[in-house]
C-alpha positions in Angstrom: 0.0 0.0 0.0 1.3 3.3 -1.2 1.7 6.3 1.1 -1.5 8.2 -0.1 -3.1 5.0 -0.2 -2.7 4.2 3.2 -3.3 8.3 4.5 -6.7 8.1 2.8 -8.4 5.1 4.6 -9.5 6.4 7.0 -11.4 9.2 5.7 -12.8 9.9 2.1 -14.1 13.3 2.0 -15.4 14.6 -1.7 -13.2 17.7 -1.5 -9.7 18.0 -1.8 -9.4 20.5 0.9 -6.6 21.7 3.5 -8.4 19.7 6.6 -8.5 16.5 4.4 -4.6 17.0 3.8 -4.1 17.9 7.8 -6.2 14.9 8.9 -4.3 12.1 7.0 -0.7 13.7 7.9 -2.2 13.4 11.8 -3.0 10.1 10.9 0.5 9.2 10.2 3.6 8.1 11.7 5.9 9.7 9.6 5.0 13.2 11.3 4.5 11.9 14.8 8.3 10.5 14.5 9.9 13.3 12.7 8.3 16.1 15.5 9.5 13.6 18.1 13.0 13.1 16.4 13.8 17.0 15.9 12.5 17.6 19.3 14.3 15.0 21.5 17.8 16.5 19.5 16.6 19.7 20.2 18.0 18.8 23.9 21.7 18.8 22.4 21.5 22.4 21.6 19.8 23.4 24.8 20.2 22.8 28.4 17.3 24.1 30.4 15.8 26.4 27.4 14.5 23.3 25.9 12.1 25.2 23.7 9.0 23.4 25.1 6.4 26.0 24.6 7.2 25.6 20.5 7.3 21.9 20.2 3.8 21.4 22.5 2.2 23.7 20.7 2.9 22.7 17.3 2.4 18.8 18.7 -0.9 19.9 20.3 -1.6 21.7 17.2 -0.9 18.9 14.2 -1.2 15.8 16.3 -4.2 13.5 17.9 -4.3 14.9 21.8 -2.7 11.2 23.1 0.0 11.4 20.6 0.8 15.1 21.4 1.2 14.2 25.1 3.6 11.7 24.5 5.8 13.7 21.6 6.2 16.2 24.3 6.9 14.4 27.5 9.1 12.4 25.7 11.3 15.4 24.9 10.7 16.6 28.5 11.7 12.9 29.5 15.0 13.0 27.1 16.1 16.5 28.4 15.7 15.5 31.8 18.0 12.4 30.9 20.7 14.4 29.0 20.4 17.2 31.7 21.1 14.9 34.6 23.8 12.9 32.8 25.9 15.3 30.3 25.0 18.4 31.7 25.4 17.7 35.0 22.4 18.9 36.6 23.5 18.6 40.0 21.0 15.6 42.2 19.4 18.0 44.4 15.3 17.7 45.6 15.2 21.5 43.6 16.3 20.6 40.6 14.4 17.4 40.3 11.1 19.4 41.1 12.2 22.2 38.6 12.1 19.6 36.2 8.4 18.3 37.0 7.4 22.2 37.0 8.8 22.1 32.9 6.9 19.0 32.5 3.8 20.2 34.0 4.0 23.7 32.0 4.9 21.9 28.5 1.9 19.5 28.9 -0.8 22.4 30.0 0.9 24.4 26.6 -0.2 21.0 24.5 -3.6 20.7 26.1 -4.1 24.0 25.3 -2.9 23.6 21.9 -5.2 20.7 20.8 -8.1 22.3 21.7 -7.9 23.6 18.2 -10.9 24.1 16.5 -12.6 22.8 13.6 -11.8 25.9 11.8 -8.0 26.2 12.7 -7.8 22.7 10.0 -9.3 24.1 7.5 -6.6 26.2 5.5 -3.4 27.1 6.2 -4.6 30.9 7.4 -6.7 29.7 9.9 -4.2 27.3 11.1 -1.2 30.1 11.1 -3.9 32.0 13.2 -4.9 29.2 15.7 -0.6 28.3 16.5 0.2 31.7 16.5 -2.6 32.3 19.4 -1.4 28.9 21.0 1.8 30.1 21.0 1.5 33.4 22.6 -0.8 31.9 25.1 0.9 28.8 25.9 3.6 30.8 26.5 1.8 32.9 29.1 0.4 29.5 30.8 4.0 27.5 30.6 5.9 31.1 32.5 3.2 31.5 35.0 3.4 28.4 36.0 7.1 28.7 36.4 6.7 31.8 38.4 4.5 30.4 41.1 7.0 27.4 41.1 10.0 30.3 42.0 7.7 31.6 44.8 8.5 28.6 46.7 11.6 27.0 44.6 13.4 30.7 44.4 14.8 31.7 41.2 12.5 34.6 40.9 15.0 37.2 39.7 15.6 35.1 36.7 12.2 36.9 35.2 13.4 39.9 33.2 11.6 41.1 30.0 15.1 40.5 27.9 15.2 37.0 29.3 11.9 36.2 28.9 11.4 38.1 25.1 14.8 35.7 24.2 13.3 32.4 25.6 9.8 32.9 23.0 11.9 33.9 20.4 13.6 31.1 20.6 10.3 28.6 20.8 8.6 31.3 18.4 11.8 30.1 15.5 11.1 26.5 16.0 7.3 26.6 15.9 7.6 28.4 12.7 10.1 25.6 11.0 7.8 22.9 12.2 5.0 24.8 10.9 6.6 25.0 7.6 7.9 21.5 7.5 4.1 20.6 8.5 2.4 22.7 5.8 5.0 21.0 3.3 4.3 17.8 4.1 -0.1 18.3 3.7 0.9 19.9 0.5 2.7 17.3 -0.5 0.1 14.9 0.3 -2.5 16.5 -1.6 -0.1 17.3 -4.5 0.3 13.3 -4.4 -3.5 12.6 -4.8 -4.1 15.1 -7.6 -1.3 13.5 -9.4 -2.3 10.2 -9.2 -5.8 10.7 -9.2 -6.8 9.5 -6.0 -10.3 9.5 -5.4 -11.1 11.8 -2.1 
């Protein structure tokens, strides 16, 4: 079974449309992989700037809800690993709870994210729109949460507008790639089916 063959049983909709294109890439493993690939090495570049708030909301965004949860604790899980190991996070109780406040903010930012709506599937404008928003927002959720974690952990001098404006930058560049390498990829699909006719 061929690539588009297999993306289109699950669903045969009349119209070739963005959403049909969106639904059969969430339906594959290919993306749920590659997201999970590029963000698990995104823990060589980074140490605790793992950019979370990016890769749980395009996850949350593009993937079924279950798979989303896992992509993104299984980065959380791999730079916890890496941290403890080749960065030498030292083994103290506050560093092991910092950790669980990361997990806890990158897993509200992909809940948030997949409560997409029907409308964000539908072209690539409205699905621009609905990431953007889940960014910004998620964002907001994932460094409140760590900033009632520094009332009791400490740490609170760490939030300064230049630090913070850095760290979304930084998760506002990798949403962006994945949401190109996304939109390429339900092109593609659909570019696939027009070519060799494939009934939708």
């Amino acid at each position: 079974m061929s690539y588009v063959e297999s993306s289109v049983a699950f669903k045969q909709p009349t119209v070739l449309d963005w959403q049909w294109g969106w639904e059969a890439i969430a339906k594959r493993q290919l993306w749920f992989f590659l997201l999970l690939t590029l963000g698990s090495a995104s823990n060589v570049l980074y140490t605790c700037t793992v950019p979370l708030v990016g890769l749980g909301a395009i996850a949350g965004a593009t993937l079924p809800r279950r798979r989303a949860l896992v992509t993104v604790m299984s980065m959380w899980l791999a730079n916890q690993v890496l941290g403890f190991t080749i960065h030498q996070y030292p083994w103290t109780l506050s560093t092991f709870a910092w950790g669980l406040v990361l997990g806890l903010g990158a897993v509200l930012v992909t809940l948030l994210a997949s409560l997409k709506l029907k409308l964000s599937q539908n072209d690539l404008t409205a699905y621009g729109a609905w990431l953007g928003i889940a960014l910004v927002i998620g964002f907001g959720v994932y460094e409140l949460t760590i900033w009632l974690a520094c009332l009791v952990l400490g740490g609170c001098d760490s939030f300064t507008l230049p630090i913070l404006w850095g760290i979304f930058q930084g998760n506002a560049i990798w949403a962006i790639s994945l949401t190109a390498i996304h939109s390429l990829l339900v092109w593609d699909t659909l570019r696939l089916c027009r070519r060799n006719g494939t009934p939708l």
